[in-house]
C-alpha positions in Angstrom: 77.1 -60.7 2.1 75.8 -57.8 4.2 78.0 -55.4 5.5 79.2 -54.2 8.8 79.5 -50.4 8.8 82.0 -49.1 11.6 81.9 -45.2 12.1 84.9 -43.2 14.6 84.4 -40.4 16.1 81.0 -40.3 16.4 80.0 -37.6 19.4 76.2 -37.6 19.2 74.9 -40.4 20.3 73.4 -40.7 23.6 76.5 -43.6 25.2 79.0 -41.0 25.5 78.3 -38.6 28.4 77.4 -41.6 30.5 80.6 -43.4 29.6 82.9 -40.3 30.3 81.4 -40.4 33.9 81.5 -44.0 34.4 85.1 -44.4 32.8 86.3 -42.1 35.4 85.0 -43.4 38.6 85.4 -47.1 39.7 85.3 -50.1 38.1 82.2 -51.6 39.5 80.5 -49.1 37.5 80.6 -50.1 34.3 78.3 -52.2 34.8 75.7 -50.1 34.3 76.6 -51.4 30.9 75.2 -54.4 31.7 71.4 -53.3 30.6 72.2 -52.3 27.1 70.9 -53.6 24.3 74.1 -52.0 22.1 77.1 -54.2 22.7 79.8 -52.4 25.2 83.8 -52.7 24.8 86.3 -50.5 27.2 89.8 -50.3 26.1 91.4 -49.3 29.4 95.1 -48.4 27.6 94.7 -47.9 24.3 98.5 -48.6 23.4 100.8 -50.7 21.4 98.0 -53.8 21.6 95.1 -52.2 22.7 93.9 -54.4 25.1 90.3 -55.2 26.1 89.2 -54.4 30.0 85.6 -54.5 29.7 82.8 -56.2 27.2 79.0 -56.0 28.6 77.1 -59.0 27.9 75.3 -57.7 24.7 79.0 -57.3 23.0 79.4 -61.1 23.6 76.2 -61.7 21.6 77.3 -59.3 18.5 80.8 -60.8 19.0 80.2 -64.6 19.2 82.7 -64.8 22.1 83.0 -65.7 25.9 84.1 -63.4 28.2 87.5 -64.9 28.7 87.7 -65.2 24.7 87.6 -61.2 25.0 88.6 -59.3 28.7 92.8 -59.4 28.3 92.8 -60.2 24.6 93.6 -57.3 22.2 91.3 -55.3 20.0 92.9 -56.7 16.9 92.3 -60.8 17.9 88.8 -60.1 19.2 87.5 -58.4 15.7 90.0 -61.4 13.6 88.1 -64.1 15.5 84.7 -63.0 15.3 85.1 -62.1 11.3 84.1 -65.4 9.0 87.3 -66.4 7.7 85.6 -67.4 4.3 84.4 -64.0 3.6 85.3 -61.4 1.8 85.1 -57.6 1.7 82.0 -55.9 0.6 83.5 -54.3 -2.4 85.1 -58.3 -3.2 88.6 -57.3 -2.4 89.3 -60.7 -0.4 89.7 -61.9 3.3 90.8 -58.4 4.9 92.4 -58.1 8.1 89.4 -56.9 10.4 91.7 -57.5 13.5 93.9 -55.3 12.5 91.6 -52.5 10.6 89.5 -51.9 13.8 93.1 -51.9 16.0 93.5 -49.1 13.6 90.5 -47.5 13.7 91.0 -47.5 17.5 94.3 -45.6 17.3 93.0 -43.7 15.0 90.3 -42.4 17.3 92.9 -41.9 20.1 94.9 -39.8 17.9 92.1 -37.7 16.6 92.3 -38.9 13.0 89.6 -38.7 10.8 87.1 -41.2 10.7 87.1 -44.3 9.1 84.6 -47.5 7.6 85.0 -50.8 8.6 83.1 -54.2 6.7 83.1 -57.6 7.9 80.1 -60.6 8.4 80.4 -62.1 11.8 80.6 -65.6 12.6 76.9 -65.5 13.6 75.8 -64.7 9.8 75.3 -61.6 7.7 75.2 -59.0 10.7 75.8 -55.3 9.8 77.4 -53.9 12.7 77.9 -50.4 13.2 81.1 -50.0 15.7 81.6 -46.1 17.5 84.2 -45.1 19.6 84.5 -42.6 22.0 88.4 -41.5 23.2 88.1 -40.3 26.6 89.1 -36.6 27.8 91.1 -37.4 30.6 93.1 -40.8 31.1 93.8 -42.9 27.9 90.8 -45.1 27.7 88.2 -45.9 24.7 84.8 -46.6 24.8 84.0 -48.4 21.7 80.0 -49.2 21.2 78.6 -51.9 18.9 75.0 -51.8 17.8 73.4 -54.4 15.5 72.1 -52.5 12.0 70.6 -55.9 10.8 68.6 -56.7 13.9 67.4 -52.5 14.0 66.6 -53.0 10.3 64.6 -55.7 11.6 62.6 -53.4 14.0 62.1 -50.9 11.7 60.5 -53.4 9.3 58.7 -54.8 11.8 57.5 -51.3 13.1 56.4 -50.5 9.3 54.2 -53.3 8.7 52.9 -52.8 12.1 52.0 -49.2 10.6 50.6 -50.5 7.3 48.6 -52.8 8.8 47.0 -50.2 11.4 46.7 -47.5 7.9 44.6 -50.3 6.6 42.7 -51.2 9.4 41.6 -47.9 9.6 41.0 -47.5 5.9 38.5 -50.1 6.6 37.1 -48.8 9.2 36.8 -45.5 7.1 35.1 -47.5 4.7 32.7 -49.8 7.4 31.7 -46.3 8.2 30.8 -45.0 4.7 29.1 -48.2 4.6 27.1 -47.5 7.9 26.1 -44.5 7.1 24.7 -45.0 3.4 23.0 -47.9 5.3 21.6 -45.2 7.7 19.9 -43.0 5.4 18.5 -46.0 3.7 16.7 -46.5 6.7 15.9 -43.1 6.9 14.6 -42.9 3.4 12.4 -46.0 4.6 10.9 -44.5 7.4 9.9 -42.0 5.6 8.2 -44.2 2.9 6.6 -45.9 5.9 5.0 -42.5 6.9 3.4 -41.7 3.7 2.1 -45.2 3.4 0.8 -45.3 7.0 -0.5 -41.6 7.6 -2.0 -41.7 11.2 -0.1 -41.2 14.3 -0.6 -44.7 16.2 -1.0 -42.5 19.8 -3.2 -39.3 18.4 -4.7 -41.1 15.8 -4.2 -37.6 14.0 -2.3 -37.1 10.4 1.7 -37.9 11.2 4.4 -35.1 10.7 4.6 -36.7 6.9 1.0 -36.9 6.0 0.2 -33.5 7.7 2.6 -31.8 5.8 1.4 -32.8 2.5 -2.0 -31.9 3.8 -1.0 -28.4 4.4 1.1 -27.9 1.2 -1.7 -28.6 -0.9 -3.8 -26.0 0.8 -0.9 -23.8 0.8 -0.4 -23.7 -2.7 -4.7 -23.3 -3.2 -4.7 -20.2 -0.9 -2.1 -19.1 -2.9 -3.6 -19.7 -6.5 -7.3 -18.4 -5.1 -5.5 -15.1 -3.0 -7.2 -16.7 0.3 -6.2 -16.0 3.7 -4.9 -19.2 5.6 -3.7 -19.2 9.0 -1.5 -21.6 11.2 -1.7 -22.7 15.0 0.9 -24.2 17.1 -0.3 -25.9 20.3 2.2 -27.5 22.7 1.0 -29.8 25.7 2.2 -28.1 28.9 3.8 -30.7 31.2 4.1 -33.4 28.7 7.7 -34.7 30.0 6.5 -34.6 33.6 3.7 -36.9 32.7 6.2 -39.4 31.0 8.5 -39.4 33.8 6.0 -39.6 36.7 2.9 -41.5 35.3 4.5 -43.7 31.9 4.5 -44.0 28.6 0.9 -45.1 28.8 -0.8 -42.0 30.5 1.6 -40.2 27.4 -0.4 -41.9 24.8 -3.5 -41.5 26.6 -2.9 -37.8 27.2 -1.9 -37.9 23.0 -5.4 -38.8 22.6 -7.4 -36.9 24.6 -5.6 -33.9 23.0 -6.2 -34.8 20.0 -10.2 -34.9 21.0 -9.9 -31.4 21.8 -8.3 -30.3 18.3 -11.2 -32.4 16.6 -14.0 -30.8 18.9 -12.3 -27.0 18.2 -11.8 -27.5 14.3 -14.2 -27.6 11.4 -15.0 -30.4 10.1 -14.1 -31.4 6.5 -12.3 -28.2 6.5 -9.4 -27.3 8.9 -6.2 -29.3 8.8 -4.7 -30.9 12.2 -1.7 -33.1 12.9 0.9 -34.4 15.1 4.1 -32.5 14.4 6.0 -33.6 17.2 6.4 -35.6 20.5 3.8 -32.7 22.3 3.1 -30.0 19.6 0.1 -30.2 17.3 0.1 -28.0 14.2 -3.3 -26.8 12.5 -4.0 -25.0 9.5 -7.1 -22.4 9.2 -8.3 -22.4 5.2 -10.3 -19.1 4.7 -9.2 -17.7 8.1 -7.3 -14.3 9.0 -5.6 -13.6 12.4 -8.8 -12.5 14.1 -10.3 -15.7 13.5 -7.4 -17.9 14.2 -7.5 -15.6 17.5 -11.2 -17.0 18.0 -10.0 -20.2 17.3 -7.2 -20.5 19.7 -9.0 -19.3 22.7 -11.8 -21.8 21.8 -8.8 -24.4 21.8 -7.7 -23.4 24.7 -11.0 -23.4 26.4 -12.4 -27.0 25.7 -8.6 -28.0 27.1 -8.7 -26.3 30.1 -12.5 -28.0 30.5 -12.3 -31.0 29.5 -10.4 -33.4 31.8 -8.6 -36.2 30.4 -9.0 -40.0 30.9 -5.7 -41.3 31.9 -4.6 -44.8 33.3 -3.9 -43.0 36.3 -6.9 -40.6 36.5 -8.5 -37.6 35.2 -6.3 -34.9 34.8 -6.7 -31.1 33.1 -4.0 -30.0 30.7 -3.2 -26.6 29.5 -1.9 -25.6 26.0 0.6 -23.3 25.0 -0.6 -21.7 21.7 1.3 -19.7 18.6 -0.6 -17.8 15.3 0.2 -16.6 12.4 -1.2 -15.8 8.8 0.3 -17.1 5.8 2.3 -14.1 4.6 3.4 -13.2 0.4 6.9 -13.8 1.5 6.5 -17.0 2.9 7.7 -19.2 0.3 6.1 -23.2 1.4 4.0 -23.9 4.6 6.9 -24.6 6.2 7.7 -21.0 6.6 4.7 -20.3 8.0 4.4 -22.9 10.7 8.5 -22.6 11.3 7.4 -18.8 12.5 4.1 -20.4 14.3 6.1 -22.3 16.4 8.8 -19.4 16.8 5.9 -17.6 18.4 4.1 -20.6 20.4 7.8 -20.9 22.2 8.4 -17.4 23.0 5.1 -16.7 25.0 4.5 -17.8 28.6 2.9 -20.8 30.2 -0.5 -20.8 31.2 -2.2 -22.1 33.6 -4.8 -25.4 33.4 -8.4 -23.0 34.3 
């Protein structure tokens, strides 16, 4: 059997202020009541019978009775009918008297006494019913408020699983992601393996970022083991983006190309060390050159730019370059020290102009 637990003299909850105010204006008020999910009883004279004046529709439903089965009738018949007669009290001390218990509890609350429990199954099933009342400041009413534990219970259950099932949704969204992402650098691990095995940039032609770089470690490391000077050039495409946006990704390759003519022309053949390193910077490495002669070399670069116009889709056009230099130094531990401060210097000078 579940159990209805009835508690008196309950002040917190949120029925009370309302019903002081409505129990002391008119009638026709009360039905405000009307709305509530918690079932409503007003015992206008709480007297020798305790007679009921007002039951809002959800009281009907938690009661199992008609209106005129309740407005009229006292406390103590209303409660008796809507107990099963077959059932017993929760701790198995027999049918009780539930009419007369909640009377009690009633006059109990009128007289201040201390609160009491009530336990009884409704007619309806195993409902635990929690029953409050409220005595009344002035006049000698009681508001007495019925609210259905089993079906809350319900709720809250329902709420729960509600909240398990979005916890492990988003476990496995957690875990979709993990997935993703491992997937990702796969990809990423791929890509590079691509690289190595295809070692030419498709629009320059030149080394890619991959192949360059293990071009320029190798001759890192022999500088290093022969105590030879080795410098490194930066040269960015001025206006690259503008081209892209105005003219297309084809005059962009084309433009790729014809850059990549000058850096052939301006290097050494079989001995200098050129490569795309990214969408409009080339990098180059200077075996057995100092700064002087990278200087030489990066005004000769610049030079055959600035003079030789390049074929586009959309015309000839003249592109300037802006250029960084430096020299391998003893505290620069891998090539990639030395071009990370090449390009350092390549983006803090100025634009030039196309000659």
């Amino acid at each position: 059997m579940t159990s209805v637990n009835v508690k008196e003299n309950d002040y917190a909850h949120d029925f009370a202020p309302k019903s002081k105010a409505l129990f002391m204006s008119d009638d026709a008020e009360l039905h405000a009541f009307d709305v509530l999910q918690d079932g409503i009883l007003m015992v206008s004279d709480p007297g020798k019978n305790a007679v009921i004046s007002y039951a809002n529709p959800s009281a009907l439903t938690l009661l199992d009775r008609t209106l005129n089965k309740i407005i009229g009738h006292p406390v103590r018949d209303v409660f008796q009918a809507s107990h099963r007669a077959d059932a017993g009290d929760a701790d198995g001390a027999g049918k009780p008297d539930v009419g007369k218990r909640a009377e009690e509890l009633i006059f109990a609350v009128r007289d201040g006494g201390l609160p009491k429990n009530l336990t009884f199954q409704t007619r309806q099933g195993p409902h635990q019913i929690s029953l409050e009342c409220q005595f009344m400041e002035r006049g000698t009413g009681v508001l007495i408020a019925l609210r259905n534990i089993t079906a809350l219970a319900a709720q809250a259950r329902h709420h729960k699983q509600q909240l398990s099932t979005l916890i492990n949704r988003t476990r496995d969204l957690q875990t979709e992601r993990s997935h993703m992402q491992a997937e990702l650098e796969k990809l990423r691990i791929q890509s590079r393996e691509l690289e190595r095995m295809v070692p030419f940039d498709r629009a320059s032609g030149l080394p890619n970022r991959a192949h360059f770089m293990d071009l320029a470690a190798a001759e890192f490391q022999r500088s290093r083991r022969y105590g030879h000077c080795l410098s490194v050039v930066m040269a960015k495409i001025l206006g690259y983006d503008t081209i892209i946006r105005s003219q297309g990704a084809d005059c962009g390759d084309a433009v790729l190309m014809g850059i990549a003519q000058v850096c052939d022309t301006a290097c050494r053949s079989g001995v200098d060390i050129v490569g795309r390193y990214s969408d409009s910077v080339f990098a180059l490495v200077l075996p057995e050159t100092n700064v002087s002669g990278a200087l030489i070399f990066e005004d000769r670069l610049r030079t055959i730019a600035a003079r030789m116009p390049i074929a586009t889709p959309r015309g000839r056009i003249k592109l300037g370059l802006r250029t960084g230099i430096v020299g391998v130094q003893d505290e620069d531990r891998a090539i990639l020290d030395s071009l990370n401060r090449a390009e350092t210097a390549m983006l803090s000078r100025g634009e030039p102009t196309a000659e």
